[in-house]
Backbone as a ProteinNet text record, in pm:
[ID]
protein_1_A
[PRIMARY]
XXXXXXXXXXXXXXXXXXXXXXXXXXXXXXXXXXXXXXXXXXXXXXXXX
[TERTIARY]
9405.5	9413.1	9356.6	9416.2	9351.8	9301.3	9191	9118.8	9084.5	9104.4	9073.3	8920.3	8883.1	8705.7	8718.8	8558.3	8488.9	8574.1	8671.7	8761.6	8790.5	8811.3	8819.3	9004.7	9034.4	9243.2	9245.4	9353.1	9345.8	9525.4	9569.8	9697.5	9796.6	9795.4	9878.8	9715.4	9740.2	9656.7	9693.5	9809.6	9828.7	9846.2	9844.6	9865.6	10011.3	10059.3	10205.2	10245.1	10127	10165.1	10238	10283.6	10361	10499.8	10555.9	10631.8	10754	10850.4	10970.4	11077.5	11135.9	11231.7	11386.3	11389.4	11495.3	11617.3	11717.4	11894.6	11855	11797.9	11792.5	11737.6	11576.7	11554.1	11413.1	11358.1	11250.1	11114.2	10999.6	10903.6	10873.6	10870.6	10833.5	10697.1	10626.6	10471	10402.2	10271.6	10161.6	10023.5	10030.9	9900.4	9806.9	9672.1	9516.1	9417.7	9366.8	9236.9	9110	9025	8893.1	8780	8772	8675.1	8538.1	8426.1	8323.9	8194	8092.9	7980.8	7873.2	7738.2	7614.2	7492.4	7465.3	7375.4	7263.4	7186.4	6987.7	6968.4	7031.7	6993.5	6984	7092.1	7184.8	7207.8	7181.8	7191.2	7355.5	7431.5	7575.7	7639.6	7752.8	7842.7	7908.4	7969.3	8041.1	8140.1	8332.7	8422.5	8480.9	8520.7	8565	8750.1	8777.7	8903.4	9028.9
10855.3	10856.7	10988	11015.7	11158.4	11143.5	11146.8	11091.2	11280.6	11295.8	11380.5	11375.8	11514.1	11543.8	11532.4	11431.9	11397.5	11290.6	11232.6	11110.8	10975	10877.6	10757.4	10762.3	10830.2	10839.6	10895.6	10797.7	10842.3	10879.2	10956	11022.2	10927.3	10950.1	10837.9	10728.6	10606	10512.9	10419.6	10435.4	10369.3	10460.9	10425.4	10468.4	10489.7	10598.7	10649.9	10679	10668.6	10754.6	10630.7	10522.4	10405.9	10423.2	10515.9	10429.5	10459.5	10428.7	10443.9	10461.4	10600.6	10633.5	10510.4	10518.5	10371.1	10423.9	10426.5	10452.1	10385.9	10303.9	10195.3	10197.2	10273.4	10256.6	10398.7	10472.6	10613.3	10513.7	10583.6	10610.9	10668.8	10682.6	10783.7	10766.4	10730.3	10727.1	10637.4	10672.9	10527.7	10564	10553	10618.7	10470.7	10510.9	10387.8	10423.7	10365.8	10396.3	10309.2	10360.4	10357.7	10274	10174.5	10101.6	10121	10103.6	10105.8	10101.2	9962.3	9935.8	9936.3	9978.9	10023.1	9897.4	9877.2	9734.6	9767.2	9722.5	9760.9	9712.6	9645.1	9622.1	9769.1	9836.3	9884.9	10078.3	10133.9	10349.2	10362.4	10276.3	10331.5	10217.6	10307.1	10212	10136.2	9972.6	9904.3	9933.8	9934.4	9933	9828.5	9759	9570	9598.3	9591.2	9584.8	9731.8
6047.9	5903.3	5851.2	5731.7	5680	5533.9	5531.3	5429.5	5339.7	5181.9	5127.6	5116.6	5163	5144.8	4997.8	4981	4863.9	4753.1	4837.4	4746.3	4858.7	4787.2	4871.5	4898.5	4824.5	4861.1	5008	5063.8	5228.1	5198.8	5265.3	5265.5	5341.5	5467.7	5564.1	5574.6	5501.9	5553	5665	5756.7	5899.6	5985.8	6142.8	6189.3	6268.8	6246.5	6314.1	6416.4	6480.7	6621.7	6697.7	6682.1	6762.5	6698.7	6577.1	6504.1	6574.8	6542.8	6600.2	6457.4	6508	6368.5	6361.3	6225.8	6208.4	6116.5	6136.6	6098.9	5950.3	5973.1	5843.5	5689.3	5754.9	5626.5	5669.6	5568.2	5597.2	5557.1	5611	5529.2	5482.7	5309.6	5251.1	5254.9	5215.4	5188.4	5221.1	5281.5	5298	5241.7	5146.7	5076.5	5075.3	5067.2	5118.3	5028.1	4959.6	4885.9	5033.5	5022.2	5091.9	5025.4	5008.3	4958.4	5088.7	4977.3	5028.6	4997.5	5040	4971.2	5062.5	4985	5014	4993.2	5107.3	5080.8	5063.2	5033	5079.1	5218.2	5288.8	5440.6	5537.2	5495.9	5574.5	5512	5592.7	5566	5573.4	5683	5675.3	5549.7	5513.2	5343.1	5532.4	5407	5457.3	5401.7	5486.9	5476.8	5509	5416.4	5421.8	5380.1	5289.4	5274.2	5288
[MASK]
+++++++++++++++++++++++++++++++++++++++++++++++++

């Protein structure tokens, strides 16, 4: 995934490297926002959804 420095927008949010090109139909875009929360337990953010 390629995530923009200093924003939660991730560019390709899956991964491609399996995909297999299709007669049928393109991918144009897979854009991902990055959620992410900061507990008091815990120094690293959690990434849940």
């Amino acid at each position: 995934m390629e995530q923009v420095a200093g924003s939660n927008i991730v560019k390709v949010g899956i991964d491609l490297s399996e995909f297999y090109l299709s007669v049928e139909w393109d991918i144009l875009a897979v854009p991902a926002t990055r959620n992410e929360e900061y507990y008091p337990c815990c120094t690293e953010p959690y990434s849940g959804k």
